[in-house]
Every structure is written in C-alpha cells, then in structure tokens.
N, C-alpha and C positions, 0 to 999 in steps of 0.2 A: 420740695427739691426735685431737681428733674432726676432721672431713673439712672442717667449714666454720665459722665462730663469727659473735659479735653485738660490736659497743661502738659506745662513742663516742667521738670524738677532737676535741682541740682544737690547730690546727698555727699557729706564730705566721707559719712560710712555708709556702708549699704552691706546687707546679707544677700548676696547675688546668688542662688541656687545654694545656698548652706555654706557659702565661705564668703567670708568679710573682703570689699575691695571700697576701695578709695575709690576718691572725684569720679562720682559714677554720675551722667547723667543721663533721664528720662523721660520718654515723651511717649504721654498718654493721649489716644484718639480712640472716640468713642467707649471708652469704659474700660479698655484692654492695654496693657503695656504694649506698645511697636517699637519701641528703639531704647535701649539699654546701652549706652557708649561708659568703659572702664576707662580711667584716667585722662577724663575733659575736661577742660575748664568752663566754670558758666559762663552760658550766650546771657546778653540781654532779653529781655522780657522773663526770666528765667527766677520760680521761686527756690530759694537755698531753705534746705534745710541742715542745719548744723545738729553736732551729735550721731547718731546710730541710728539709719534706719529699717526694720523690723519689715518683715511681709506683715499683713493683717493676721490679728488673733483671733480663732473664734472660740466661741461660750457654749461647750456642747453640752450644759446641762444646765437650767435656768428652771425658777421656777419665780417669776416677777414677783408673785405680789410675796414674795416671803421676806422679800426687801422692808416689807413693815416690822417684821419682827427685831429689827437689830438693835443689838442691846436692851431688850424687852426682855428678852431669857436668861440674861446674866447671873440674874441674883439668884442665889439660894441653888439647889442640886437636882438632882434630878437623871432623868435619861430620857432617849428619843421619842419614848412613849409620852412622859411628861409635855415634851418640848411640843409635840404634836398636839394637845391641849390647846396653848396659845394659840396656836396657828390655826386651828379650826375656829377659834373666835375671830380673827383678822378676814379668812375667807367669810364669816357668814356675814361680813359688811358689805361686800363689792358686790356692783350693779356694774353692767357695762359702761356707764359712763366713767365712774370712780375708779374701773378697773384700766379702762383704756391710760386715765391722769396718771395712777402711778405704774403703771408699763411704760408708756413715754418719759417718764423721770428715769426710772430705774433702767432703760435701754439708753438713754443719753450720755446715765454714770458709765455703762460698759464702753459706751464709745468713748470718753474722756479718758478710759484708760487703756485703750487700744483695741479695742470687741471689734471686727469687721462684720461678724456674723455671729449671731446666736439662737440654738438649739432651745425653742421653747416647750420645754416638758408641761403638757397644757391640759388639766383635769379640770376647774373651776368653769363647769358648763353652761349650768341651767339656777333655775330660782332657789332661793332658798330651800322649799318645799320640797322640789324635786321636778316640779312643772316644766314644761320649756317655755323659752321665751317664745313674742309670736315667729321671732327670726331663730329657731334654734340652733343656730352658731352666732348669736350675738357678741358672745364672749370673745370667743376666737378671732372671729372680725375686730375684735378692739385691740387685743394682740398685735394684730397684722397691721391696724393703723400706725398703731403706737410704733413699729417700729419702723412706719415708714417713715415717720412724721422726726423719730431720732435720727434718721440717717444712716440705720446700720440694715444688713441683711436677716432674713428670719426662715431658721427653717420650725414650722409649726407643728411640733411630735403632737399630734391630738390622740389621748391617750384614753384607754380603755380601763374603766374605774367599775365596776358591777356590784362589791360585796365589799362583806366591812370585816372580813379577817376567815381563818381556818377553825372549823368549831371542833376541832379534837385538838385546840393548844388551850392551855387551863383561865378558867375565866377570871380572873384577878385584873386590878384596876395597873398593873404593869405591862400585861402583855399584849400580844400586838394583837389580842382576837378578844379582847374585853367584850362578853356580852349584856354587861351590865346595864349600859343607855341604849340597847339596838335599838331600832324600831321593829320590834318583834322579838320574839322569842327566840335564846338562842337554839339556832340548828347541829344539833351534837353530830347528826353523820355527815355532814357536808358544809358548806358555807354559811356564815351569818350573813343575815340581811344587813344593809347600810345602815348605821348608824343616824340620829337626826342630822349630826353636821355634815355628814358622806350624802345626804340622799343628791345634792345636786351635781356631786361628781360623776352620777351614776343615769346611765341609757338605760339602763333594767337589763338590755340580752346585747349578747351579740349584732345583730341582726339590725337590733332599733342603732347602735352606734355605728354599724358599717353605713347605713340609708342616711343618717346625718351626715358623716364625714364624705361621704359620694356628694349632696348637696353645698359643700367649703369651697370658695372660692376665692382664691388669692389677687390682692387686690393687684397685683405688677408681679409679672410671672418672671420676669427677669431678676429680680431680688428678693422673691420668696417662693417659699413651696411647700408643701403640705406633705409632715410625715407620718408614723404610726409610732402608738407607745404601750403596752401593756405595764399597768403602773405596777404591778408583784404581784409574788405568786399571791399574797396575801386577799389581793382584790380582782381575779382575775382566775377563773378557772381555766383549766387547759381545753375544753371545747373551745370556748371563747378563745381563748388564745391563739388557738390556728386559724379563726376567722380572723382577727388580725394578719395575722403569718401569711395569709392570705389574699387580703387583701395589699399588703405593703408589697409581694412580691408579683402582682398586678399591674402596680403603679410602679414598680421600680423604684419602690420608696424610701428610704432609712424608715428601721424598726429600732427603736431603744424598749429598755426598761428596767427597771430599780432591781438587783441581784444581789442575794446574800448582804444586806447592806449590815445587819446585826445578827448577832448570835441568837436574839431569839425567833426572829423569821426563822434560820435553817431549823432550828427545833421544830419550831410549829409543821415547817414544810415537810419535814423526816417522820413526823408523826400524824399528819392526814395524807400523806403522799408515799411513804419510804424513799421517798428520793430525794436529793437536794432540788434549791428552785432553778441552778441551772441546768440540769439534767431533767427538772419537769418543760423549764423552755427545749430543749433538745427536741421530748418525743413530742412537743404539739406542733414541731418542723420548724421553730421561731430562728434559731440558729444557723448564720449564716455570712457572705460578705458586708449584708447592709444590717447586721444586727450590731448594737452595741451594748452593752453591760455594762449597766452604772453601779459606781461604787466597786462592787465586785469583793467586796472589804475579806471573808471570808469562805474561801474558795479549797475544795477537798484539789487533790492532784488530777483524779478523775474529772473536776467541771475546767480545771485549769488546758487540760487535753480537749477536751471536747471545746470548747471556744479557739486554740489555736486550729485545731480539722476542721471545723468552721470558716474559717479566715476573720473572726467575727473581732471587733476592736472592744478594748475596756475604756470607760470614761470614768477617768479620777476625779474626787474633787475633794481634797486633803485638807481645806479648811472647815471645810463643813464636817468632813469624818470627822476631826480631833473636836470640833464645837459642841457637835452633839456624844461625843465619848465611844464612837461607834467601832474604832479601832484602826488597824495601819493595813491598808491592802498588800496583796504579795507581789509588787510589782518586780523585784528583781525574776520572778519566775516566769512573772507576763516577757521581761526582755527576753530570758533564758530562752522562750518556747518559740519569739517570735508575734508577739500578740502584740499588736499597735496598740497606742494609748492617746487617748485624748484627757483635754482636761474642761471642768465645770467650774461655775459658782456656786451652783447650787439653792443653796438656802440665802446668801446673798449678805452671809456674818462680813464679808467681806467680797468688794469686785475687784480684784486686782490678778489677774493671769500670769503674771510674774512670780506674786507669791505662789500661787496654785503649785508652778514648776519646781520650785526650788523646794517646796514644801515637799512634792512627792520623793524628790534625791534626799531632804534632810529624815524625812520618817526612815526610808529604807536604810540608812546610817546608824538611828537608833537602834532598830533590828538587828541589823548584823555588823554595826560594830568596825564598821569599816567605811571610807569614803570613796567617791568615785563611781557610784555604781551606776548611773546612769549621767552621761555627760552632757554640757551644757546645749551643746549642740542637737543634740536629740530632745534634752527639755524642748529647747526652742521648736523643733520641729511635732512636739506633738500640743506644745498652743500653738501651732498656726495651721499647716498640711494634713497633720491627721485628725486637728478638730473638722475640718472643713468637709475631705471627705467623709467622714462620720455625720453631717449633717447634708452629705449629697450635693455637695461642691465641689468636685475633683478637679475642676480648672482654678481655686483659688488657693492663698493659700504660701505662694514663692513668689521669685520676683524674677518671672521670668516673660519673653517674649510672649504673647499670645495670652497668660491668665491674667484675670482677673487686677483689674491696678488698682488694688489695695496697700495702704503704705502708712507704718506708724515710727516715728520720728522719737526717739528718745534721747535726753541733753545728757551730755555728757560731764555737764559741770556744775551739777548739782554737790550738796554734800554726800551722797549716794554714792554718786559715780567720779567723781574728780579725783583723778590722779592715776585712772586707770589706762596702760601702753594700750595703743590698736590691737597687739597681736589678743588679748586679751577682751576684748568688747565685746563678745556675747558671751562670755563667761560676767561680765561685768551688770550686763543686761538680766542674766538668770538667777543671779544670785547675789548682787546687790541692788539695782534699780528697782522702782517700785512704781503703782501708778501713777504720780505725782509726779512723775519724770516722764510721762507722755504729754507732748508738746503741739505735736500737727500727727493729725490722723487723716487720708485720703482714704473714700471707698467707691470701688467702679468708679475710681476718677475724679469725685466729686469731694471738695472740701469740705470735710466735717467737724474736724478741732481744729485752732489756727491759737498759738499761744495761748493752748492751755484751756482754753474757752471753746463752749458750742458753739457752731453758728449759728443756731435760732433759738436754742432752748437755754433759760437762766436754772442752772440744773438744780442747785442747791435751794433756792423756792421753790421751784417743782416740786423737788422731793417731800421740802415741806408741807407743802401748802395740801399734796395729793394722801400724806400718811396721817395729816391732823385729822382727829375724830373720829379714827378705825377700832380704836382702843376706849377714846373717852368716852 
C-alpha cells in the first residue's frame, strides 16, 4: 500500500471536532483532510458512507502476539501470575517470521474494527536463549512490517525488559518475583536474574538496549516511529530506567510502562523500594508530558498527583484488567485531577475500542454506584485524540482541516444500533455499537476496510493459519 492516498467522501454523520453534523462532505489530498463542507450534497465520483462516522481509533497498548492466547486461559482459575505461564509458552514459539504472520493478522483485526494506529508494547527481542539475532532488531522489524503490510500506523514502544522480578517479594510459585525457575540463583538484596522464558526479553544492561534501539529503523517514517517502554518496576531497575528516560527525552519520544497493574507488584515494589512504582518512575525522572502509565489499576492519592504535575496520560485497558482479575482503575479521579486517558487491547481477550470505552464508564458505575461519570463524548475522545497523542501523533486523531484523514464508518442499522435519533449517535457508537459495526475504515487517506472486509488481507485465515501450532 502506497504511504498516503487521495478521495472524496460523503458522511450522512460525521463527528466534526467532537460534535455530530450531518451531509458532511470531504476531500482528502495527500494523506490530510483539505476540505470539510457541513450540509452538502454528494458530487459525483464521490464515495458515501452511510451510518456514523468516527475520527480513527488508536490501540495504545498492544502486545500482538498475546492474540494467541485467546480463549486458551479460560478454563479453570487462576491469576495474572498463572495467566503469564501460558504466555511465556506462546512467546518461546515465535521466530521472526511466525511472529511478523501473526502481528499482520492480529494488526488487520485492529483495523477491521477501527485501529488507525497502534502502540506496540514490544519486549519479545532476541532467541530463545537470550542470543541476538544476526540483525538484533529482527523482531521489531517484523512488527513494523506487519503493520505496514495491515494498513494501519505503528508507533513501536521497544521496551526495556533486564530482570525477572524484585527479590525481597516472597518466593512462592504466585508471585510476581518467583525465584524458583530463574536462571540462577535468587538475588535476596536486589533483582533476580531472568528467568529461562525472560532471557530473550532481556539486553542484559542498560547501555546494551539503548546501542540496539539507536540501531531501529523504521521502515516509512511517515506512519511509524520508534518509542521507549520500561516494562515495570518489576523488570527494570531505576538506573536503567532513567537511561530510558533519557534516551526517550532525546528523541522526543513517547515513554510508556506497565504501573501498579496488581496488588501484588505494589507490595513487592514497597518492600524492595519503600516506594510505590509510580513514585520509583517519578525519581528516575520517567514522568512526564510523553510518559504514559498503563493500567494504572491501583494508584495511592500521592502517585495519582504526581502523574497529573506531570501532565503524564493513563492508558486503560478494562478488558484485559477484568480477564486477568486485576481490578477497576480509579478513573473518575484520573477525570477529577485532569489526567488524560487513553485506551488499549492489551492482551488481545478481545480487539474492539468501543468496548474498551464504555467498559471504562461501566467499571467506574460499579464503584460508585452511580451513572454518567464520564460521558460519551470523552469515551470517544480518549479512543481516538488522546490514544494518538500518547503514541506521538498529535496531528491525528479528529476530523479536522490539516490532520491526518483517518476515517471510521460505523452502520447505523445493525441490531446494535437501529433505532437510535442523531441527537444520540455517539452515545449510540460508545455504548451500544461494537466492532462488527465498523464498516469502511480510511487511514492517511488510503482505503483499508471497504464493507466490512480488508483490502488485502483474509483476516480470519490469517489468524488462523499464523496461531496453529504455537500451542500444539
């Protein structure tokens, strides 16, 4: 697919800058909206899209290959710790070929359900072993294919993985610092070594992952870009960490990383650190405009203030918190304080951004017990504008003059959504619609779903054909 395209569109709805208008129509040249006309009728040559349509969403937390595990973890009970079992069997299958097959499947699914862009949270480095490949970003590079090759945008969080947990949290086969399989002995004053399935998430120091990710090269600079990730406090000391911090504020880069995700990382982290792990990111300077905090699930008042002084954004992703039993983030406190939100897949139980939103308003209802606490219209804006800038796209994202013409189409007469008045359509879109009701998805211009369908890729063989044999 060429990098950026040309048309015209004619939407019967459209979210024009955050408010819904009718017979809107638009003409994309070069990859950018130029002409937004309110109440036109369509010209000729002119493609209609019927239904609601959406700026682009993006997926600011991804982690591709976890897309194998779905419905693999269902049966029987468990917790995160368990759940992360399976998944280090799934990872110690992929080779860069197998891993580029299912990243291009599982980036195709994002685009089928409206993904313009996604934030890939990217640790699965090196060999099995721990070796490097002879290209030591082979991995990554398959990433960047893959999602050149769906259609959608990528920014590529390459992420900083060194240890395999904190060795003053108790060694038991439940917690997050299990030293039972390390490879080595556990380290009681300080960090455990990686575990066998950890060894190839891990550069060994600092220093060796800053010289790799200086060597990444993004294959088209215009729809991808290269950011920084510190995967938790758990695998990431705080030296390292401000080499990170450091390098990300070098490059002008988005910084993520996994925060407070379960109750028992903050134990571990209070008891090798006295501090929580958002206040260990504080002092290694990680916090920031381009910093984001995933999950965020359990957050003291103190880490909740220090990320609003920050200006730093939270990225939710409410299906995968309740999959893996992890808990309900405090987001009415993130609105309270002023902390932008974005939303993820994550683990990939499910890729649908619609649910993601409405899931984050129905959690915070269970909590307190009340409705309304965050409105449709802000769902919608933090899967689309605050994913975007959290992944270091500040011009996409809306549907306005000059950004980015990304454009997602949703029907309005499905059994979902039929029957719902205009004044009501993004409330319709947040909290009833689903992915299955993404119809035509544009990005930079270029068509990439057209009814319902890829343009190039049969997604559902993909799928299959790239996850058979990761398990068997």
């Amino acid at each position: 697919m060429s990098a950026v395209g040309a048309g015209r569109y004619h939407c019967d709805l459209a979210v024009i800058d955050g408010t819904v208008q009718t017979s809107v129509s638009i003409e994309v040249v070069d990859g950018r909206f130029t002409s937004i006309t309110q109440g036109s009728a369509p010209g000729p040559g002119v493609t209609r899209l019927p239904g609601l349509t959406l700026p682009g969403l993006a997926n600011a937390h991804s982690h591709a290959f976890h897309r194998a595990l779905r419905s693999r973890t269902q049966a029987g009970g468990g917790t995160f710790w368990t759940w992360r079992d399976v998944m280090y069997r799934a990872a110690a299958r992929l080779q860069p070929d197998s891993y580029h097959r299912l990243a291009r499947a599982t980036f195709a699914e994002m685009a089928l359900a409206g993904v313009t862009c996604v934030g890939e949270f990217h640790y699965l480095h090196h060999r099995t072993d721990g070796g490097r490949y002879d290209n030591p970003n082979a991995m990554g590079e398959a990433l960047l294919a893959a999602a050149a090759e769906a259609g959608i945008r990528i920014t590529l969080l390459d992420t900083m993985y060194l240890h395999g947990g904190l060795g003053d949290a108790p060694s038991t086969s439940s917690s997050p610092s299990d030293g039972s399989t390390h490879n080595g002995s556990p380290q009681t004053g300080g960090y455990l070594p990686p575990n066998d399935a950890q060894l190839r998430f891990s550069d060994g120091s600092g220093d060796r992952w800053v010289e790799r990710v200086d060597d990444l090269r993004v294959i088209d600079p215009t729809t991808q870009r290269v950011g920084a990730a510190v995967h938790s406090v758990r695998a990431v000391d705080p030296r390292a960490m401000t080499a990170v911090a450091a390098w990300a504020a070098a490059a002008g880069a988005p910084l993520h990383a996994h925060a407070s995700e379960q109750t028992a990382e903050n134990e571990a982290c209070l008891a090798h650190h006295g501090v929580t792990p958002v206040a260990v990111f504080s002092e290694a300077g990680a916090l920031g405009p381009r910093f984001s905090a995933v999950h965020a699930t359990h957050l003291s008042e103190t880490d909740i203030a220090l990320l609003a002084a920050a200006g730093a954004t939270v990225a939710m992703c409410p299906t995968t918190e309740r999959d893996l039993g992890d808990g309900i983030g405090p987001t009415h406190r993130f609105g309270a304080e002023g902390i932008a939100m974005s939303l993820g897949t994550d683990s990939h139980a499910s890729i649908d951004l619609l649910e993601e939103a409405r899931a984050l308003e129905l959690n915070e209802r269970l909590r307190s017990h009340r409705r309304g606490n965050h409105a449709a219209s802000d769902l919608l804006e933090m899967a689309s504008r605050n994913g975007h800038r959290s992944l270091g796209w500040d011009d996409a994202g809306t549907i306005v003059v000059g950004a980015r013409a990304d454009l997602v189409t949703l029907a309005l007469d499905s059994v979902r959504t039929a029957g719902a008045p205009t004044y009501s359509a993004v409330e319709v879109a947040m909290f009833a619609a689903s992915a299955a009701d993404v119809t035509h998805v544009v990005v930079d211009g270029r068509v990439v779903v057209a009814d319902r369908r890829h343009a190039t890729i049969d997604v559902p063989a993909e799928l299959q054909a790239s996850i058979a044999g990761l398990f068997e």
